[in-house]
PyMOL CGO cylinders between C-alpha atoms (Angstrom):
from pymol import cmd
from pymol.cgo import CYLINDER

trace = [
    CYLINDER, 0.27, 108.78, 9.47, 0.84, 104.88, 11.35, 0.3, 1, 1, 1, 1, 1, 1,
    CYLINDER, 0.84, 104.88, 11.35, 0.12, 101.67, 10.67, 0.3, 1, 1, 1, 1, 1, 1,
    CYLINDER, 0.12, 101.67, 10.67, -3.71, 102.64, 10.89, 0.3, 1, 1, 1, 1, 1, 1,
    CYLINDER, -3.71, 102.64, 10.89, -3.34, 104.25, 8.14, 0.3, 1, 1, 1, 1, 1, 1,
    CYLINDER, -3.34, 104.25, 8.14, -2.37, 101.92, 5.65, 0.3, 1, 1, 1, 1, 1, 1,
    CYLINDER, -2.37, 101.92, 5.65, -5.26, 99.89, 6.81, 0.3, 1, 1, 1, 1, 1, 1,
    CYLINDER, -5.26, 99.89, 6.81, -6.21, 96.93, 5.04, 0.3, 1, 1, 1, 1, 1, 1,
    CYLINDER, -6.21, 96.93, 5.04, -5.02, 97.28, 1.29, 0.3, 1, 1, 1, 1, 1, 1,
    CYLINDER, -5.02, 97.28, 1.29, -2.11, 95.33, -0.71, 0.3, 1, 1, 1, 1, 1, 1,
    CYLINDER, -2.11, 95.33, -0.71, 0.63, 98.06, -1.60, 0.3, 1, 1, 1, 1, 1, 1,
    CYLINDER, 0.63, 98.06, -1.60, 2.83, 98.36, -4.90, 0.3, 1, 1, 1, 1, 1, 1,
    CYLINDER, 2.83, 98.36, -4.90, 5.81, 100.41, -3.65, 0.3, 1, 1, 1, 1, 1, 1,
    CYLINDER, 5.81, 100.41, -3.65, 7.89, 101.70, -6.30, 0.3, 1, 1, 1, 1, 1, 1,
    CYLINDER, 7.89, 101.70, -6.30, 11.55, 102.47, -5.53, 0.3, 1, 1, 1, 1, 1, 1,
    CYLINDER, 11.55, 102.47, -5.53, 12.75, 105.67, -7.01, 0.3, 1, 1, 1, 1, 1, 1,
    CYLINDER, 12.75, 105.67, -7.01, 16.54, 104.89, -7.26, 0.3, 1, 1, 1, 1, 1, 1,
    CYLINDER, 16.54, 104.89, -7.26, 17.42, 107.10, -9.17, 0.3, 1, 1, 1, 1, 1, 1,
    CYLINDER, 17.42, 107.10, -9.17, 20.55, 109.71, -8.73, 0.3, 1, 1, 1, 1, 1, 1,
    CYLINDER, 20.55, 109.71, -8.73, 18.79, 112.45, -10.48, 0.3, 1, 1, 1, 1, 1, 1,
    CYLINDER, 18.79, 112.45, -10.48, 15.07, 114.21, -9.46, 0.3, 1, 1, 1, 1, 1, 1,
    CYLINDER, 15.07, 114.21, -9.46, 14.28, 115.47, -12.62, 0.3, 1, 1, 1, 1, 1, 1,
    CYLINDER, 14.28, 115.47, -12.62, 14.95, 111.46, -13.93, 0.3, 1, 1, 1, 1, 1, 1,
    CYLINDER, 14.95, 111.46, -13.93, 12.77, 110.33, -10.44, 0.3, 1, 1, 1, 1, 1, 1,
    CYLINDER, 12.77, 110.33, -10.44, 9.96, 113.25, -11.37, 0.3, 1, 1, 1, 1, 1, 1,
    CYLINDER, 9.96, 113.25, -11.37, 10.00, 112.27, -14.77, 0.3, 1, 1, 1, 1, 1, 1,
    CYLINDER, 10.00, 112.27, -14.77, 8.72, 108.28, -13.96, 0.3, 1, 1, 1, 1, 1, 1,
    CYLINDER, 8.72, 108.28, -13.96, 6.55, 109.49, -11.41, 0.3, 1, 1, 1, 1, 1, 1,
    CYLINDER, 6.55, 109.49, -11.41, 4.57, 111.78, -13.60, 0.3, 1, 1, 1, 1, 1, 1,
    CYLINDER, 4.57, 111.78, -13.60, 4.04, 108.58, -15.53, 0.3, 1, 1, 1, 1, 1, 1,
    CYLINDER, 4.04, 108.58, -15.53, 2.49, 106.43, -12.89, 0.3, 1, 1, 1, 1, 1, 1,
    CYLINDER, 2.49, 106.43, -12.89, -1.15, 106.25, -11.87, 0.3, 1, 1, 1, 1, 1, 1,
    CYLINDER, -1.15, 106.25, -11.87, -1.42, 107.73, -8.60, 0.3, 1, 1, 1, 1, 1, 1,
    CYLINDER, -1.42, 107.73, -8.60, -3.95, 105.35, -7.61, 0.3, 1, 1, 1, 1, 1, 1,
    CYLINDER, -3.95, 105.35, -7.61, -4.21, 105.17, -3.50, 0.3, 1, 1, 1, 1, 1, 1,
    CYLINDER, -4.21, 105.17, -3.50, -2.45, 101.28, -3.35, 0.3, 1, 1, 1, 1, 1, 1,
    CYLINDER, -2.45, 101.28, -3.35, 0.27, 102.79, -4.57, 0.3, 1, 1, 1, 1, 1, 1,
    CYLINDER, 0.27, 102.79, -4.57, 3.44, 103.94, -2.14, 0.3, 1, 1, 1, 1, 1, 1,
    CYLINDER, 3.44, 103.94, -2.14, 6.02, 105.79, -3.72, 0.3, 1, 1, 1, 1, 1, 1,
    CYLINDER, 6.02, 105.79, -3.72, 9.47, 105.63, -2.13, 0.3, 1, 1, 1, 1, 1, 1,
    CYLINDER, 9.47, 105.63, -2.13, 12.30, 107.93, -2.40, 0.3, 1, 1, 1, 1, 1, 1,
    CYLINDER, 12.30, 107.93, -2.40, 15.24, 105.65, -2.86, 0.3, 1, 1, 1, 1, 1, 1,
    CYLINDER, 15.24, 105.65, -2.86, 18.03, 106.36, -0.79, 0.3, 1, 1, 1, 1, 1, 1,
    CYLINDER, 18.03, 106.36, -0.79, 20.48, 106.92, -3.74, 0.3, 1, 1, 1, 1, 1, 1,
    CYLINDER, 20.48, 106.92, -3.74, 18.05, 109.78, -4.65, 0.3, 1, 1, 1, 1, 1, 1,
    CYLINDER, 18.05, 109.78, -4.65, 18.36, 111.34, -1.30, 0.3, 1, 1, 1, 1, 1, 1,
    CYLINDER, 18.36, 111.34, -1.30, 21.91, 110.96, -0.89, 0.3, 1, 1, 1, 1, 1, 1,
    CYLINDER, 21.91, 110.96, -0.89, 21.96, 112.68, -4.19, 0.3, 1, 1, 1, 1, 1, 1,
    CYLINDER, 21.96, 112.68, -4.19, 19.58, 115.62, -3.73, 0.3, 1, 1, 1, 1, 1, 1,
    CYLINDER, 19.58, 115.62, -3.73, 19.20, 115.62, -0.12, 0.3, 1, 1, 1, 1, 1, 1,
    CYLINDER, 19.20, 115.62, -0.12, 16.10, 116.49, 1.82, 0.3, 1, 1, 1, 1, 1, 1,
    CYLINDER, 16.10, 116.49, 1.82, 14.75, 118.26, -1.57, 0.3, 1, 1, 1, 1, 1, 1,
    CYLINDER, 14.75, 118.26, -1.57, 14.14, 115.31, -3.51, 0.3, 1, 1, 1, 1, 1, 1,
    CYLINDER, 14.14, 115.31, -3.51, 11.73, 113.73, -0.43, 0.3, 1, 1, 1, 1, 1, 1,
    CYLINDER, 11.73, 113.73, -0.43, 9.35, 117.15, -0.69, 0.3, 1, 1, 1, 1, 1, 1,
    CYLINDER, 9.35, 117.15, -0.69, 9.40, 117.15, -4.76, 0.3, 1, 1, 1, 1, 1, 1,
    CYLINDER, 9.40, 117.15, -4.76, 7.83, 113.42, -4.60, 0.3, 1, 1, 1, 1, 1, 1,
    CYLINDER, 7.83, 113.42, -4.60, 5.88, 114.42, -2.13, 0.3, 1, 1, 1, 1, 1, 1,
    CYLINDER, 5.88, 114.42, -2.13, 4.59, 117.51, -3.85, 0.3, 1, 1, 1, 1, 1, 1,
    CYLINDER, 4.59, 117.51, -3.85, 3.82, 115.65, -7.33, 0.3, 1, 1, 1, 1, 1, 1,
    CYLINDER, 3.82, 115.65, -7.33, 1.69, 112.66, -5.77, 0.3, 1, 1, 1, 1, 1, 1,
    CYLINDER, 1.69, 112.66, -5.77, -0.38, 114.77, -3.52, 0.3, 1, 1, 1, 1, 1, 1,
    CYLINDER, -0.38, 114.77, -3.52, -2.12, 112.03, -1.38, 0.3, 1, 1, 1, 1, 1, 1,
    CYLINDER, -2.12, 112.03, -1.38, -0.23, 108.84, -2.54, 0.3, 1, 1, 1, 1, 1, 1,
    CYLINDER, -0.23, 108.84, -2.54, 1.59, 107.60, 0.74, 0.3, 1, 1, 1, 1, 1, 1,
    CYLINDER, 1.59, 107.60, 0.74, 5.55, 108.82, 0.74, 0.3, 1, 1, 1, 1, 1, 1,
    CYLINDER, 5.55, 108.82, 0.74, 8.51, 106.43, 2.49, 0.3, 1, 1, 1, 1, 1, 1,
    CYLINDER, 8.51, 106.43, 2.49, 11.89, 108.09, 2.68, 0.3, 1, 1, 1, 1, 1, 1,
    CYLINDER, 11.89, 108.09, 2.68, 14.35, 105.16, 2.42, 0.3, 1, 1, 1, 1, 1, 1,
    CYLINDER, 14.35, 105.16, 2.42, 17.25, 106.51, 4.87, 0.3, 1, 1, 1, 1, 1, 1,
    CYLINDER, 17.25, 106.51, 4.87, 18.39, 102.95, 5.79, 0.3, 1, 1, 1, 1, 1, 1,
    CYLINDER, 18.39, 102.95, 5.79, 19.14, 104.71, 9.16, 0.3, 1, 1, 1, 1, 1, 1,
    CYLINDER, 19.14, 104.71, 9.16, 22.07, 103.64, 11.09, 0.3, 1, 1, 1, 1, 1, 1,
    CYLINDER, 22.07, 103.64, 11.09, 22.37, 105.67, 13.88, 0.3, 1, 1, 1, 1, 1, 1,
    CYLINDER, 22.37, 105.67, 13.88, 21.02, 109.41, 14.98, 0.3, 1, 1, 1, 1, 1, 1,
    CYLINDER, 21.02, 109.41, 14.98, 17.36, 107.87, 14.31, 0.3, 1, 1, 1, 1, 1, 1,
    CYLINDER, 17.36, 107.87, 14.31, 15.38, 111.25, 15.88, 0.3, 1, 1, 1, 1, 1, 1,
    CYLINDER, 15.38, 111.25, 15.88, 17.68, 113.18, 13.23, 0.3, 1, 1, 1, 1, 1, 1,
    CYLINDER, 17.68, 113.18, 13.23, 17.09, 111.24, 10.43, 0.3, 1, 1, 1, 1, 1, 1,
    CYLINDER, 17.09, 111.24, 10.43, 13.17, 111.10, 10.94, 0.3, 1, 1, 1, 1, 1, 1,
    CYLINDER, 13.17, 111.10, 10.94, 13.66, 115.09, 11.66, 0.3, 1, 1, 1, 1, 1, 1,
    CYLINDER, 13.66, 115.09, 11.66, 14.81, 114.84, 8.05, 0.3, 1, 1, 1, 1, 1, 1,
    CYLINDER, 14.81, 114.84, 8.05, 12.07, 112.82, 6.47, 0.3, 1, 1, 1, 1, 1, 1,
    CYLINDER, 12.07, 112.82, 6.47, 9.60, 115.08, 8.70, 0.3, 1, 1, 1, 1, 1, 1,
    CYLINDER, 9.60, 115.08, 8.70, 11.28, 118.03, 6.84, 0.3, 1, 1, 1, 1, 1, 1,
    CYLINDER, 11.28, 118.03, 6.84, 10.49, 116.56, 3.20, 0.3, 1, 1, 1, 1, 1, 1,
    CYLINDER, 10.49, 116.56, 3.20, 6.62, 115.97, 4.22, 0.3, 1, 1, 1, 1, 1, 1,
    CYLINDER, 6.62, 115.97, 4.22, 7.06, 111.96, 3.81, 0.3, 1, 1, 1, 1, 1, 1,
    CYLINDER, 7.06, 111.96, 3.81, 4.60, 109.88, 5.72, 0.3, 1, 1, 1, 1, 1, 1,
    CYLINDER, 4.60, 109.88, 5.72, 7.20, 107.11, 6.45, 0.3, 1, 1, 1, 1, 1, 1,
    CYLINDER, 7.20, 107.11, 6.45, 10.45, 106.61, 7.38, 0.3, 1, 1, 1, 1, 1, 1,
    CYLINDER, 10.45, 106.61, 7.38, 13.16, 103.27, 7.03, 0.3, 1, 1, 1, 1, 1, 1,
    CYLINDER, 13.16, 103.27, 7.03, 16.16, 102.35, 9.71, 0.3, 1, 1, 1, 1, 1, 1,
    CYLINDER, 16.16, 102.35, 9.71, 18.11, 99.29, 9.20, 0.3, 1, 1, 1, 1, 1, 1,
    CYLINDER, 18.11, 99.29, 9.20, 17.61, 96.47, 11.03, 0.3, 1, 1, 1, 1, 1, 1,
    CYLINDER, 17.61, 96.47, 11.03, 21.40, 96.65, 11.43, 0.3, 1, 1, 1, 1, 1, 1,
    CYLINDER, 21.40, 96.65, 11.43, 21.50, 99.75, 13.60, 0.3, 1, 1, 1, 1, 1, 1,
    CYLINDER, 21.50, 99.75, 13.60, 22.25, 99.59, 17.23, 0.3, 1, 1, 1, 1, 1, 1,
    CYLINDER, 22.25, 99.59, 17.23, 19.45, 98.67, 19.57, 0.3, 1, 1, 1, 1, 1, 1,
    CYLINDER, 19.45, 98.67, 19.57, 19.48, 102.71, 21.09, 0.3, 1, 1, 1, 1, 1, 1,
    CYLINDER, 19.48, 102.71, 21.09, 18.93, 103.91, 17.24, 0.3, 1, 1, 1, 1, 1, 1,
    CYLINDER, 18.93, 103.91, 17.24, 15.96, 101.56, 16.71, 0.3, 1, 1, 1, 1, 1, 1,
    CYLINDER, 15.96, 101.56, 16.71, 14.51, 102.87, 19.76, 0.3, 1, 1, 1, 1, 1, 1,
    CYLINDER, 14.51, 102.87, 19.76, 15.30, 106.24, 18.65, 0.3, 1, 1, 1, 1, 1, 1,
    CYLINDER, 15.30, 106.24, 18.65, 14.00, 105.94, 15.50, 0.3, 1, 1, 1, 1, 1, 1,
    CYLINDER, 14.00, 105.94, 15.50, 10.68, 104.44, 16.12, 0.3, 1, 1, 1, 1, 1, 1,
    CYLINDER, 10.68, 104.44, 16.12, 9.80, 106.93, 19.01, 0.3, 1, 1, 1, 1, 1, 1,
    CYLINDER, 9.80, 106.93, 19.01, 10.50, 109.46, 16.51, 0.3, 1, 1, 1, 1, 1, 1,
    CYLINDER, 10.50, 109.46, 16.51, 7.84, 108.68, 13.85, 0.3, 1, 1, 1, 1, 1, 1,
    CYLINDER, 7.84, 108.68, 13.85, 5.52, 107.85, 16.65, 0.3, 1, 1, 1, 1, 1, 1,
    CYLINDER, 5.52, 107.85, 16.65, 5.79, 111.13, 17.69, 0.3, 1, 1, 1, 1, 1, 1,
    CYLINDER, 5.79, 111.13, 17.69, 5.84, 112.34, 14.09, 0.3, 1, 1, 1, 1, 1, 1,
    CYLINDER, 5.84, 112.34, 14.09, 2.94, 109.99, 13.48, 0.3, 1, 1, 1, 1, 1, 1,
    CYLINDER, 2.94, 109.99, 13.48, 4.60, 108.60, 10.76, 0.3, 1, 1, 1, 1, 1, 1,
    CYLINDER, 4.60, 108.60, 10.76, 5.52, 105.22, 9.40, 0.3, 1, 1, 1, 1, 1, 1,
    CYLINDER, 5.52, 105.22, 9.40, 8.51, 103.18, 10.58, 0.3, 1, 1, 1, 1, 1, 1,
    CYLINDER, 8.51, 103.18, 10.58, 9.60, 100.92, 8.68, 0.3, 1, 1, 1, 1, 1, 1,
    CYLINDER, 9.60, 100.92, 8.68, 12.64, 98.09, 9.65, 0.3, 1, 1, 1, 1, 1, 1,
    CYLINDER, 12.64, 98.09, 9.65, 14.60, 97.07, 6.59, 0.3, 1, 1, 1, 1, 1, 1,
    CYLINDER, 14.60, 97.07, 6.59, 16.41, 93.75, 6.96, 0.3, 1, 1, 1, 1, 1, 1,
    CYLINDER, 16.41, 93.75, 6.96, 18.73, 94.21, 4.32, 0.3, 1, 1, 1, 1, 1, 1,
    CYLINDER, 18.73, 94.21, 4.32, 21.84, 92.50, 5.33, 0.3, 1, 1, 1, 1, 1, 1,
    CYLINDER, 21.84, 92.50, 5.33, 20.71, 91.16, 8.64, 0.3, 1, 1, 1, 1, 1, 1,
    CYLINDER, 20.71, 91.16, 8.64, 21.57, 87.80, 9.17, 0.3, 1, 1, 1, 1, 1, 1,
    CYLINDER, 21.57, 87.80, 9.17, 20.80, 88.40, 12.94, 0.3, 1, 1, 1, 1, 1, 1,
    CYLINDER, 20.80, 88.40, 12.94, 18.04, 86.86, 15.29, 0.3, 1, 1, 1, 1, 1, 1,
    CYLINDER, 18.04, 86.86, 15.29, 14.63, 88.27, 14.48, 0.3, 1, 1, 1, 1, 1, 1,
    CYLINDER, 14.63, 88.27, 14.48, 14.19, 88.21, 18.67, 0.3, 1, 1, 1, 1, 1, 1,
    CYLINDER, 14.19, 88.21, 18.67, 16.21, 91.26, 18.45, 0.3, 1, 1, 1, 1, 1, 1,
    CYLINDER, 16.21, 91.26, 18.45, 13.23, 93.10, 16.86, 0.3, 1, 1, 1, 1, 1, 1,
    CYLINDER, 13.23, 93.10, 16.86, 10.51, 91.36, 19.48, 0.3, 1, 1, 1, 1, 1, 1,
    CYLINDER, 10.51, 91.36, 19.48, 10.43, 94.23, 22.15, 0.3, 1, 1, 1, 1, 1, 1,
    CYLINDER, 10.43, 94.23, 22.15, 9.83, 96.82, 19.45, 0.3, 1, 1, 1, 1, 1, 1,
    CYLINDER, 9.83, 96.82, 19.45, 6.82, 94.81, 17.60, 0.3, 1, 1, 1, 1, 1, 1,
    CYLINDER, 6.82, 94.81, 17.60, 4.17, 97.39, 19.12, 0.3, 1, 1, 1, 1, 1, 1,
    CYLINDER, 4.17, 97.39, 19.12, 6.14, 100.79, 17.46, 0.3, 1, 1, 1, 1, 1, 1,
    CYLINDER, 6.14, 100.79, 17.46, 7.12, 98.83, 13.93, 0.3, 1, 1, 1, 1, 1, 1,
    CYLINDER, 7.12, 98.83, 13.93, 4.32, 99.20, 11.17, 0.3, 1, 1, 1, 1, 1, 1,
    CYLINDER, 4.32, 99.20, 11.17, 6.54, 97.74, 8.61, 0.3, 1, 1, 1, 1, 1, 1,
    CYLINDER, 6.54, 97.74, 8.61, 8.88, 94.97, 8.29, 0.3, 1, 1, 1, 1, 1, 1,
    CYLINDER, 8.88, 94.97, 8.29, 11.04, 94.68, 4.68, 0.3, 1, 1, 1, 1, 1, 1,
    CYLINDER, 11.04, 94.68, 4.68, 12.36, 91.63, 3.82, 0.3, 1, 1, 1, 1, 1, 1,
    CYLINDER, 12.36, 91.63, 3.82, 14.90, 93.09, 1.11, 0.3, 1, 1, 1, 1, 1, 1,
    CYLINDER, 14.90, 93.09, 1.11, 17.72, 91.55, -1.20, 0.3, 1, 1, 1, 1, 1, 1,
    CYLINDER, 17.72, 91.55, -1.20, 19.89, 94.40, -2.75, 0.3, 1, 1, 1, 1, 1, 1,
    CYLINDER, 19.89, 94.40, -2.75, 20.40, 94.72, -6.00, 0.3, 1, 1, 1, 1, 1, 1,
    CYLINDER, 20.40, 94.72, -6.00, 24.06, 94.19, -6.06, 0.3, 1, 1, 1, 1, 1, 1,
    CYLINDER, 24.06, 94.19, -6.06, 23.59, 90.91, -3.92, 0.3, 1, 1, 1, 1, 1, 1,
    CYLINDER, 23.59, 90.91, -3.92, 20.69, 89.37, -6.38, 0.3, 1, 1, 1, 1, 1, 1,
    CYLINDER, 20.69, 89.37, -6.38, 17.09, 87.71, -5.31, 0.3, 1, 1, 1, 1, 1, 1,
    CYLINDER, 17.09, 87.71, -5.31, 16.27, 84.32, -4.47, 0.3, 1, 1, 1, 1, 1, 1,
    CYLINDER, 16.27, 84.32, -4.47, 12.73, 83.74, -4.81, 0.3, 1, 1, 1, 1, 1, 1,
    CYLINDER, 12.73, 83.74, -4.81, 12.95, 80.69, -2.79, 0.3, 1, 1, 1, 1, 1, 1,
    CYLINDER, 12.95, 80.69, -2.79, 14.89, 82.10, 0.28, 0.3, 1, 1, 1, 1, 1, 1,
    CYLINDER, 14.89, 82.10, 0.28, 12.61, 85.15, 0.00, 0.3, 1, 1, 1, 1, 1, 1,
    CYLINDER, 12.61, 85.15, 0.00, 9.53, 82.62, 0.45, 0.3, 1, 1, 1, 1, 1, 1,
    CYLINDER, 9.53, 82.62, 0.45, 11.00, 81.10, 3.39, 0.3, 1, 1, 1, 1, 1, 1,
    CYLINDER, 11.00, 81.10, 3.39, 11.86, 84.49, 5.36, 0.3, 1, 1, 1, 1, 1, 1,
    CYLINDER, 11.86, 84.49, 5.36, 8.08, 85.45, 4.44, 0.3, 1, 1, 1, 1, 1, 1,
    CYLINDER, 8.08, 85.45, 4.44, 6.91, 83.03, 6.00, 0.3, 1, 1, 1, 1, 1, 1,
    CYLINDER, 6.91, 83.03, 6.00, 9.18, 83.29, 9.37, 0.3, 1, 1, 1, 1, 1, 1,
    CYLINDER, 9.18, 83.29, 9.37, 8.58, 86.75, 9.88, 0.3, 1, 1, 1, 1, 1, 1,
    CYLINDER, 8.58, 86.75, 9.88, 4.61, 86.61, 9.69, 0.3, 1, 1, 1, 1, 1, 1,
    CYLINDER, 4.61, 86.61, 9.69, 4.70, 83.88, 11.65, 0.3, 1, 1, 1, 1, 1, 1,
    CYLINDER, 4.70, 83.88, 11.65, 7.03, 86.04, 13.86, 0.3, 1, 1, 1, 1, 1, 1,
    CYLINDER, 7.03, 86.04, 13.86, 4.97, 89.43, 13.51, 0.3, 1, 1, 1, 1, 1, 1,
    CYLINDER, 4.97, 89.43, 13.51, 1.73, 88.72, 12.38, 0.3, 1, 1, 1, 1, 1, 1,
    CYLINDER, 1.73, 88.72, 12.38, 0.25, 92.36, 13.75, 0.3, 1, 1, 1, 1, 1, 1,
    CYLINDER, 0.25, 92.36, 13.75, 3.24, 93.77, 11.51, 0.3, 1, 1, 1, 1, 1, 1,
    CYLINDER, 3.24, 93.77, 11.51, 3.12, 94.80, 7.65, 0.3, 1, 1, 1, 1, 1, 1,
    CYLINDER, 3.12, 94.80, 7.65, 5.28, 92.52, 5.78, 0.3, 1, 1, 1, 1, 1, 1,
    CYLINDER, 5.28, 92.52, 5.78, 7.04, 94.34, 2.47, 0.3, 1, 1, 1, 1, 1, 1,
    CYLINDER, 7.04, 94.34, 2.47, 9.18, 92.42, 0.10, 0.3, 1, 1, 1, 1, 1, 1,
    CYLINDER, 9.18, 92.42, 0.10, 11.75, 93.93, -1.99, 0.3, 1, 1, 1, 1, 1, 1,
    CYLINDER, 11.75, 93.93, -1.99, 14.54, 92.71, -3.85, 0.3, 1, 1, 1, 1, 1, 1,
    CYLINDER, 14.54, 92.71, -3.85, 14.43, 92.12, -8.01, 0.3, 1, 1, 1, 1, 1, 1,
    CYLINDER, 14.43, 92.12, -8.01, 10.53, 91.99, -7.97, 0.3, 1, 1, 1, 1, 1, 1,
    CYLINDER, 10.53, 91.99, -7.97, 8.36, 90.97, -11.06, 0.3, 1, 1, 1, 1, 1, 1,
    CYLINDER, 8.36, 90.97, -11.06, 4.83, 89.99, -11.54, 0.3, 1, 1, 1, 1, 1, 1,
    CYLINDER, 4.83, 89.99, -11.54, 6.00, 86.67, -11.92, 0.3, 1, 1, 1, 1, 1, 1,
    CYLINDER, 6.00, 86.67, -11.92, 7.39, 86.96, -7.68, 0.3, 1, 1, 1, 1, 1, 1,
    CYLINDER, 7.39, 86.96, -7.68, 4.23, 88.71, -6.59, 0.3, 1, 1, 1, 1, 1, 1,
    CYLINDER, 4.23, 88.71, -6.59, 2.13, 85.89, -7.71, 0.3, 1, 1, 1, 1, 1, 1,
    CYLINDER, 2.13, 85.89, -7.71, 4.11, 83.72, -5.94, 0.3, 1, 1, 1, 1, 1, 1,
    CYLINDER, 4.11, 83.72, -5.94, 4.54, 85.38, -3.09, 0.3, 1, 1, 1, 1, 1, 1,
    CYLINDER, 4.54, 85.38, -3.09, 0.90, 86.41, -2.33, 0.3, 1, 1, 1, 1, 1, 1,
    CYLINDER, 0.90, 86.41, -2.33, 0.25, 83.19, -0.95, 0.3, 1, 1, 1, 1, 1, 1,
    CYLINDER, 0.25, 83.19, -0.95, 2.63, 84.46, 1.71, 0.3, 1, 1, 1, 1, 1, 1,
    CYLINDER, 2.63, 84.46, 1.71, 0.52, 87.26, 3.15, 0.3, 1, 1, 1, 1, 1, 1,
    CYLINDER, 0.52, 87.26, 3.15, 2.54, 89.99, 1.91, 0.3, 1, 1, 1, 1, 1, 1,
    CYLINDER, 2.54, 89.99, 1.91, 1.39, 93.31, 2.63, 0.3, 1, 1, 1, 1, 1, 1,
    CYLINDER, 1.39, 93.31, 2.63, 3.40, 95.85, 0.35, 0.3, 1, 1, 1, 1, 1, 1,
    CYLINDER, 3.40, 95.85, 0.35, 5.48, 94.68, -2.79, 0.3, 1, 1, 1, 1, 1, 1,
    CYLINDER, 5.48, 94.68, -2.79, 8.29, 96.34, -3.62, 0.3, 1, 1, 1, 1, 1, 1,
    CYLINDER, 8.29, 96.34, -3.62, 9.04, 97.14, -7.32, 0.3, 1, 1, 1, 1, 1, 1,
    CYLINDER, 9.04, 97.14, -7.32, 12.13, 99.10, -8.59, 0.3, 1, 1, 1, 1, 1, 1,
    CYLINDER, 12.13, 99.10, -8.59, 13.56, 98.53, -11.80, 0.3, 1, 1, 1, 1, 1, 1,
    CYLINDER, 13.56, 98.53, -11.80, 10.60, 96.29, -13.46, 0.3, 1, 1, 1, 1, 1, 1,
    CYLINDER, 10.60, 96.29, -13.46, 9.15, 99.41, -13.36, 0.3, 1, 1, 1, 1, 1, 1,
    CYLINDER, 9.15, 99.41, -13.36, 11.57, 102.62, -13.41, 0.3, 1, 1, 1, 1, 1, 1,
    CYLINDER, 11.57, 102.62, -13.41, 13.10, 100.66, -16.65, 0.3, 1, 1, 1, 1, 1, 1,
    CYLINDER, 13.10, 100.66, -16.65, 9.85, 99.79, -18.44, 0.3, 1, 1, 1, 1, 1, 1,
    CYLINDER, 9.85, 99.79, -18.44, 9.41, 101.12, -21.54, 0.3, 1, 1, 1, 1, 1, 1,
    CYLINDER, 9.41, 101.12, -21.54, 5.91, 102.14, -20.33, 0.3, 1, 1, 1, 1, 1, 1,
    CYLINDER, 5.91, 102.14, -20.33, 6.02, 102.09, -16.95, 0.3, 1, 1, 1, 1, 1, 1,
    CYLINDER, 6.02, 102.09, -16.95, 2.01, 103.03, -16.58, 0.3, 1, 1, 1, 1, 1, 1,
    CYLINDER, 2.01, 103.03, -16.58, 1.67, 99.67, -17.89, 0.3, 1, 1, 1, 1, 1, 1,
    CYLINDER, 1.67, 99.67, -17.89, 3.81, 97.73, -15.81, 0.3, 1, 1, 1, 1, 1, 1,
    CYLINDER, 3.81, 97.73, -15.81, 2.64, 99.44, -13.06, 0.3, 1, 1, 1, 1, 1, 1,
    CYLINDER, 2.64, 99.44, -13.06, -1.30, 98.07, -13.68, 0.3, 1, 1, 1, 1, 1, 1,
    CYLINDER, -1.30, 98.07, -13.68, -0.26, 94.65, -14.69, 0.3, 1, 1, 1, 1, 1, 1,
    CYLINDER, -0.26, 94.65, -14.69, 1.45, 94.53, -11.06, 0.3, 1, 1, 1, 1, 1, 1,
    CYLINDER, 1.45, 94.53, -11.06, -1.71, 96.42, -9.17, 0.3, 1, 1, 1, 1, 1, 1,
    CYLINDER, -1.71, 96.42, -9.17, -4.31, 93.93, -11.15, 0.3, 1, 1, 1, 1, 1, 1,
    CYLINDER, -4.31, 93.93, -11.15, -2.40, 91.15, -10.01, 0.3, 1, 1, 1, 1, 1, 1,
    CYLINDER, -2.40, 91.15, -10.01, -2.28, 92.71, -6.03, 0.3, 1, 1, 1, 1, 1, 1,
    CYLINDER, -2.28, 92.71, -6.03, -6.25, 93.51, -6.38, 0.3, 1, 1, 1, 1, 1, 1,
    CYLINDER, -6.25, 93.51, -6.38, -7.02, 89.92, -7.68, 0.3, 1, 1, 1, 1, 1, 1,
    CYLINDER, -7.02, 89.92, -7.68, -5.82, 88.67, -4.60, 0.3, 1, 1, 1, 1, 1, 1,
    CYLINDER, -5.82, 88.67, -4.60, -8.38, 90.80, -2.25, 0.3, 1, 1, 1, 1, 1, 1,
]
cmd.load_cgo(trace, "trace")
């Protein structure tokens, strides 16, 4: 699975961080698992359960596209070995990793055919850096953690630079998303939104997740 493959749909994403699988199988057997929706296995989750947690997501939504968020640092052909051995689709290094573990990285899930995503979580850097690996990056994620907070209007702005920047690339946005954001931010040709706790807290997180995915689909 590449960047082909997520063709021309809007993605929700929703962020499994959770510390316990049973809690992260629990939510997912309460979403839709309609086929604009990703599902990614946070990395608290796999820190916590390890490669195990990546194949029971996997297992429960069948055909729904699977990231494993790894936030890879260095050893990028291990780490994707990893993801590989949990049957995700896609794969995340940081943007802060040295240039080697990029390169690593990406010709991993190429040769995995899988999907690499660059998170930019912390990087303050030049987005040059990432120029001479635009043709092996299907995703770039603009992401604010959750300890650091989002700003909806600094989110807008890097939106805007990196599409400008990478227009061929998949632009994801992450960081304290609600519908309110992703109404906003569709006029910024994001490709994948990124929801965590609007959902994985919801009281009825089926709902929450089709308010977002009507909103998306409007947009089409």
């Amino acid at each position: 699975m590449s960047k082909a493959s997520l063709g021309d749909l809007k993605y929700l994403q929703i962020a499994l961080d959770f510390i316990n699988l049973n809690s992260a199988l629990e939510l997912t057997r309460k979403i839709p698992k309609e086929k604009d929706i990703i599902f990614e296995v946070g990395t608290p989750l796999i820190k916590s359960e390890g490669v195990r947690a990546i194949s029971a997501i996997k297992n429960e939504v069948k055909e729904n596209i699977v990231i494993a968020d790894l936030k890879t640092l260095d050893v990028g052909e291990i780490e994707v070995e990893i993801a590989k051995l949990g049957k995700a689709d896609g794969a995340v290094v940081s943007a802060l990793a040295p240039k080697k573990t990029i390169e690593k990285f990406l010709a991993a899930c190429k040769k995995a055919d899988m999907i690499a995503v660059v998170d930019l979580i912390g990087y303050t850097g030049d987005l040059n850096k990432l120029k001479e690996f635009s043709e092996s990056i299907d995703v770039l994620l603009f992401h604010s953690g959750i300890d650091e907070g989002s700003d909806i209007d600094y989110a807008v702005k890097r939106a805007r630079e990196i599409k400008e920047m990478f227009p061929e690339i998949a632009l994801a946005m992450a960081g304290g998303l609600t519908s309110k954001e992703i109404l906003l931010l569709l006029n910024y040709s994001v490709d994948i939104f990124v929801v965590g706790r609007y959902i994985t807290k919801a009281q009825d997180p089926a709902e929450k997740t089709l308010e977002i995915l009507n909103i998306i689909r409007k947009q089409k």
